[in-house]
N, C-alpha and C positions, 0 to 999 in steps of 0.2 A: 357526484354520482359514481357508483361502481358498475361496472360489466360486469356479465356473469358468461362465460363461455363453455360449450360442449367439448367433449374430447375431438369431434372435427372442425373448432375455433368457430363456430356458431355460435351467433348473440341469443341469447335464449331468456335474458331477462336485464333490466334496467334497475338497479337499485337506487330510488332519491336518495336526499339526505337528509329528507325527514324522517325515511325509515331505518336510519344509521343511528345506533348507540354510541358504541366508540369506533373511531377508524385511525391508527398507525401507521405511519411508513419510517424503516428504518435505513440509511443510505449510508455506505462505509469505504473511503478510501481501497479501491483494490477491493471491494467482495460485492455479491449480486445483493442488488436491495433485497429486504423483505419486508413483507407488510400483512395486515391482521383488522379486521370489523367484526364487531358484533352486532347483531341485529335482535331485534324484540323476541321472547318467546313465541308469540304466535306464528311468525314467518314461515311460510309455506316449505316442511323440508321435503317435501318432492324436487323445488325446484334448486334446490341446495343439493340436493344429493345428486342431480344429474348435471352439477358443476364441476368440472376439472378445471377451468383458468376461473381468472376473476383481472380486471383490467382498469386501470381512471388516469385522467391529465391529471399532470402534476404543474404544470405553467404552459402557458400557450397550445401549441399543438404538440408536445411533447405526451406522449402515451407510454407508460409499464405497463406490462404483462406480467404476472404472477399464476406460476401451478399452482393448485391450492397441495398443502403438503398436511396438514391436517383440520378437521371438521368433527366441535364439539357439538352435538346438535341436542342431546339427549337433557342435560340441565338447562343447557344455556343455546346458542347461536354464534359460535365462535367458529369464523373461520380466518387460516392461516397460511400464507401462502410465501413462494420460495421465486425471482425473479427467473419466469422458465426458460434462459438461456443456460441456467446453472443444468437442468438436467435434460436440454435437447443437445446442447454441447457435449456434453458427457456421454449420450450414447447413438445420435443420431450415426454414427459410423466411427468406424478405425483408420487413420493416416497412416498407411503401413512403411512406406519407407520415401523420403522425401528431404535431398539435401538440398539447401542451397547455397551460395558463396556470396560475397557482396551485396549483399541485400539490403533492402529500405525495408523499414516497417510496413510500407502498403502490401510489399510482396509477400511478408512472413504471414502477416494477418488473409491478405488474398486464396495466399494458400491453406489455411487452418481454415476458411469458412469454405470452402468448394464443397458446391452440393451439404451444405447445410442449413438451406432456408435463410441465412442471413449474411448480409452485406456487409463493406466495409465502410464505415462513415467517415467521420471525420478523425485524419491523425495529422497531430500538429508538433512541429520542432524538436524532431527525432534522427538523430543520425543515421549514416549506415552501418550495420555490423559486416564482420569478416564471413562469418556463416551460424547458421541455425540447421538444426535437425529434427526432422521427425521422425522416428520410429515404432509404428505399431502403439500409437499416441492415438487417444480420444481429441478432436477438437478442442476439447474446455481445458486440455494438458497442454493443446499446441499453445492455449493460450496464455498459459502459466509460464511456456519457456520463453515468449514471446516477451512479456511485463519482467521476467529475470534476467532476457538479453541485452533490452533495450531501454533497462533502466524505469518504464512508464508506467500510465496509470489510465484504467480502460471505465469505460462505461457504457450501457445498453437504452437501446430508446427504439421504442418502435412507432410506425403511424396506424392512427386508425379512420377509418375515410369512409362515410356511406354505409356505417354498422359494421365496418371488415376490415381484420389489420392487413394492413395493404404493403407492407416493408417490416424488416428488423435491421438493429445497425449495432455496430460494434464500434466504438469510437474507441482513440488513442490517445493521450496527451504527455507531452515529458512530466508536465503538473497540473490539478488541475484547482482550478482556484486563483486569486490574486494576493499580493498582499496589502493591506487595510490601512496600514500605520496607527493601530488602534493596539492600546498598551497597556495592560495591567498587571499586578502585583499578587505574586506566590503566596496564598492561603487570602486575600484582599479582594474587594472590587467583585464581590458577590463569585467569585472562583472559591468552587472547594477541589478538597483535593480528594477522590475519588480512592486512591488505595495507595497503601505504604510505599515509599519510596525504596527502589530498589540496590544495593548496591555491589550485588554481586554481576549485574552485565556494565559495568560502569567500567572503561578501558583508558589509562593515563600514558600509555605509551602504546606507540604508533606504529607498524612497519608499513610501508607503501611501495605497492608495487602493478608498475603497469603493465603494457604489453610485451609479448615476447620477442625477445633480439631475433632476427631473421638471419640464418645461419647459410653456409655458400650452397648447402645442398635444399633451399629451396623453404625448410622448415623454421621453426619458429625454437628456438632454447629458451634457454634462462630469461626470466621478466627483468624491461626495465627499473631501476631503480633510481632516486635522488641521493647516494651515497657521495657525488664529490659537490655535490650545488651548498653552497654557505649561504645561508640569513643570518644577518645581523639587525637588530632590534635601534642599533644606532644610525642604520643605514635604511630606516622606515619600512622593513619588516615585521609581520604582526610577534613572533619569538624569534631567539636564538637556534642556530641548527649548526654547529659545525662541521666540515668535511669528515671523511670517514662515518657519516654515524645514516644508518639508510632506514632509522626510524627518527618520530618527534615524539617530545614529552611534556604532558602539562605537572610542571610539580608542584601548585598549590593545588587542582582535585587528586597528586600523589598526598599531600599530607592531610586529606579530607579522606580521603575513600582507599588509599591503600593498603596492601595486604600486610600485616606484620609478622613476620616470622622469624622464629632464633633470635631476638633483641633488635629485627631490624623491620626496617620500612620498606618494602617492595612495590615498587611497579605493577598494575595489574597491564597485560601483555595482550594486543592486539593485531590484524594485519589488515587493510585495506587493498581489495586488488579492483582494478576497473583495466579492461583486456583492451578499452578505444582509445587509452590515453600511451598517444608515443614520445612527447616532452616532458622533460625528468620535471625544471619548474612545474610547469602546470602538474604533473603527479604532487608534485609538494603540496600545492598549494590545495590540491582537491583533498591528498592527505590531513594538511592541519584543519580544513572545516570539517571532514568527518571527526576528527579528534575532538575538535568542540564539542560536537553532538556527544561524542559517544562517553565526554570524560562528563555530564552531569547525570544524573540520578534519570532513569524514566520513572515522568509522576505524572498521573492521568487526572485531568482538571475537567469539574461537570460545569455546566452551568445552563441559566436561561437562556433560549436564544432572543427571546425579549428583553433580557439585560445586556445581552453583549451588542446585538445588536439586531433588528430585524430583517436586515438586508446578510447576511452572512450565508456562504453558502458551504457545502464540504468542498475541502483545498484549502480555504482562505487561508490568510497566515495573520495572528497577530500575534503583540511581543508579549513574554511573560517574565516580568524583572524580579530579582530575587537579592532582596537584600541581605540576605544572611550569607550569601557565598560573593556576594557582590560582581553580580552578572547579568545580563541581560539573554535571553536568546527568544527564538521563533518558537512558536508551537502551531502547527494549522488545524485546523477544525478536521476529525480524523473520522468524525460518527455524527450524522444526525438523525434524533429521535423525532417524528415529524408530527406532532399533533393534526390531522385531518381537517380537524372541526373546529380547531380555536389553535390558532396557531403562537398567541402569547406560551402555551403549557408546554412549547414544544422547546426540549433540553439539546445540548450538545456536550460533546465531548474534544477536548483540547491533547494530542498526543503526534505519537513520532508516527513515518510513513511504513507499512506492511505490504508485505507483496501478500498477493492475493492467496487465501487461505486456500487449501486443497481439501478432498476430502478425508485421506490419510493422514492431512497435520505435515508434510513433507515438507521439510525447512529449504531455504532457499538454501545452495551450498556458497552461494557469495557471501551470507549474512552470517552462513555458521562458520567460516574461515575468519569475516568480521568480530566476530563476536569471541572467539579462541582464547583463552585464556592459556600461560601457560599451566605445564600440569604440576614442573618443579618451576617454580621464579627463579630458581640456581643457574640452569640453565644457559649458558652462553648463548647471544644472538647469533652466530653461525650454525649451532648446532639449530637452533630453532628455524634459522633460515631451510635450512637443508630439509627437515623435515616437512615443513608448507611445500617443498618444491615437487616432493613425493609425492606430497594429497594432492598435487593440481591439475 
């Protein structure tokens, strides 16, 4: 069944599901679901046009709310709708100026929803940070800085009780999802691969760097580094990393995906920063598993969710093996397409994690530091050091 709601969140009509054509929900790591039905030509558009929400369980008492954001009515009975925290967050008010220091996630979030009709739910295995700021920030911004602070991944759920949403909730998670131990094979195993493999964000050398040295007058300098920590690969290390060097490198995806220039073979040039790590080991170590990630191809894999598996949900993680580069790694379920009415037809998508999209497209500045390529590969890592220290 779908709700059909007035601009004062009045139930104003009951739609079965016999009078449902098609019904979609789409749900994506980090963005507000959306979701879209069609109904028979005949259907009364009196009472479609005096809809603004449209609302349905999705398992147990768990309820979405949806604005409707567009209403084809005139060929057909298409409506489409946008999950309405994306635009009550956005303008139910301005956070004008609001620091804080030492802070847990319930406080950042506690703060971002004051006086905005919704609660804080559930946020599970999240550190503290040093501080977050809001300035002259919408809600839906606070909660952008909030998924870029502390690393996580949010989700919305409201109750409906007695015909009336009676709560809204903003949930937290570091992840969300489990992992399956369920394992298939690159272009195999009813996996396509949805678009070109890319190899210009593909990054074979690493610089990592954590939090900033605390200096005698109280502040924070230069980020730690793992410039003197050594791995050796004889001594049950995943590679080699010798002293002096305050980056890592994978050099079989250098002789796969690196850049060549003037007769030679270059490094494509990367830097990893996370501001809560103050152990240089543990920075290595966070260092080389980004460098996993970041030295293979993003390649976006569809599939049935009736083939992969009917219990899967968005998060899960299963493995995708790749014999041609001879590797194994994780990919988690990034996007699902939900069929309503027949949930065999209902597709997924297999990809890396996004922070929550914006409405400007605003890159995270961690991912774009991430992501950095140099501009000359000539470059000396000092000079290149130097210059990150400026952008930070």
């Amino acid at each position: 069944m779908i709700y059909l709601f007035n601009n004062r969140d009045e139930l104003i009509k009951i739609i079965s599901r016999e009078e449902i054509i098609d019904f979609t929900r789409k749900t994506e790591i980090n963005s507000f679901d959306e979701a879209e039905f069609e109904l028979d030509l005949k259907y009364d558009v009196e009472i479609l046009n005096q809809a603004r929400y449209f609302g349905f369980f999705i398992y147990n008492d768990i309820f979405k709310m949806f604005k409707i954001t567009t209403k084809n009515l005139e060929k057909d009975r298409v409506i489409k709708g946008l999950d309405r925290a994306e635009s009550d967050l956005n303008t139910v008010k301005i956070i004008k100026d609001r620091r804080l220091t030492n802070v847990t996630a319930d406080q950042a979030l506690t703060v971002a929803l004051e006086d905005t009709g919704y609660e804080i739910g559930e946020v599970v295995d999240l550190p503290n940070v040093d501080k977050i700021n809001y300035y002259y920030i919408s809600p839906r911004e606070a909660l952008v800085k909030i998924i870029e602070t502390f690393h996580c991944e949010f989700d919305v759920r409201y109750t409906f009780v007695n015909n009336k949403i009676t709560s809204r909730y903003v949930d937290l998670f570091n992840k969300q999802g489990r992992k399956t131990g369920k394992q298939f094979y690159h272009g195999q195993d009813l996996l396509n691969i949805k678009s070109e493999e890319d190899d210009d964000k593909v990054i074979t050398a690493l610089i990592g760097r954590g939090k900033g040295e605390e200096t005698d007058t109280g502040g924070f300098g230069r980020r730690i580094e793992f410039t003197d920590i050594v791995w050796e690969k004889s001594k049950g290390k995943p590679i080699n990393k010798p002293a002096g060097q305050n980056y890592i490198v994978n050099e079989d995806a250098k002789a796969e995906f690196g850049l060549f220039q003037n007769g030679e073979l270059r490094h494509r040039w990367g830097v990893f920063v996370d501001e809560n790590i103050e152990d240089k080991e543990i920075l290595l170590q966070k260092t080389y598993e980004e460098l996993k990630r970041l030295s293979i191809p993003l390649t976006v894999y569809t599939a049935s969710l009736v083939e992969l598996g009917s219990d899967l949900k968005k998060g899960d993680t299963v493995a995708i093996i790749r014999d041609d580069l001879k590797i194994a790694f994780q990919a988690r379920i990034h996007t699902l397409k939900i069929d309503m009415l027949n949930s065999e037809r209902s597709t997924v998508e297999l990809g890396d994690y996004e922070t929550l999209k914006s409405k400007n497209n605003a890159a995270n500045p961690t991912n774009q530091i991430l992501a950095k390529v140099l501009d000359k590969q000539g470059q000396d890592i000092e000079a290149f050091n130097q210059r990150i220290e400026e952008e930070k």
